[in-house]
N, C-alpha and C positions, 0 to 999 in steps of 0.2 A: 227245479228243485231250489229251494231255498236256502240260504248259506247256514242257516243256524236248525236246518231240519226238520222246521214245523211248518206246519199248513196255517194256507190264510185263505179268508172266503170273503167274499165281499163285491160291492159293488163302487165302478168310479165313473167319471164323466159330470160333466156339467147336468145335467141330468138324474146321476146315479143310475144309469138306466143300461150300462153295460155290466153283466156280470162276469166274476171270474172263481174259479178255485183251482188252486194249485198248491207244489213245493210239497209232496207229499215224503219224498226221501225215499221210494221206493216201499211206499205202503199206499199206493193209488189204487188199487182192489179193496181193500179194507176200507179205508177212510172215502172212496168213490162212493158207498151210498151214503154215507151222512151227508157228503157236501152237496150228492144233488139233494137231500131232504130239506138241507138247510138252504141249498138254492132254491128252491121252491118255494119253499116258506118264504124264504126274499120276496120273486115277485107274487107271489098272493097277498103280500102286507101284512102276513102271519105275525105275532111278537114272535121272535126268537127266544132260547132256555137259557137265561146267565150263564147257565156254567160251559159255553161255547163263546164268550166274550175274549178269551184270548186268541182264536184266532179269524174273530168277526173285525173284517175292516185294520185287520192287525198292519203294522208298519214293518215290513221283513227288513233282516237286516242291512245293512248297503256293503257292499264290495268297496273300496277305497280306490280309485282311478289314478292315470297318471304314475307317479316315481310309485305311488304304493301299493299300486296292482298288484305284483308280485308276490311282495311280503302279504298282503291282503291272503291273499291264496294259500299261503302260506302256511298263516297264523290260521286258517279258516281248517285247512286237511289236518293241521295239529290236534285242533279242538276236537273236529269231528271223529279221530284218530282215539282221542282221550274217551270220550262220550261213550264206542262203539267198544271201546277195552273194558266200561264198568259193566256191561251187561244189559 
């Protein structure tokens, strides 16, 4: 899972030639077939549909390391706390 709860798909390596899709937040049955359609379309060299560009190749968020791990975690179960309180 991802710290900020959205899914990312994409591929990395010097190559690009590793795929991944993850960070689902506990909607991995749901968002599971799109990611494999759109992992598909990856390696067949399909264009992808714009409106999947936010979490094609997306940059998840980073955790803070070291003294602000903690607070990191912290500030992250707040958010996610607030998010899951609007509905």
């Amino acid at each position: 899972m991802t710290v900020d709860t959205k899914p990312t798909i994409g591929a990395f390596g010097p190559d690009r030639d590793l795929l991944f899709a993850g960070g689902y937040s506990g909607h991995g049955v749901t968002v599971g077939v799109l990611a494999g359609r759109l992992l598909s379309d990856l390696v067949a060299g399909q264009p992808l549909d714009p409106a999947f560009d936010g979490i094609i190749d997306r940059k998840p968020f980073r955790v803070p390391s070291g003294r602000l791990l903690i607070p990191g975690f912290a500030l992250a179960k707040r958010i996610l706390g607030w998010d899951d309180s609007r509905g």
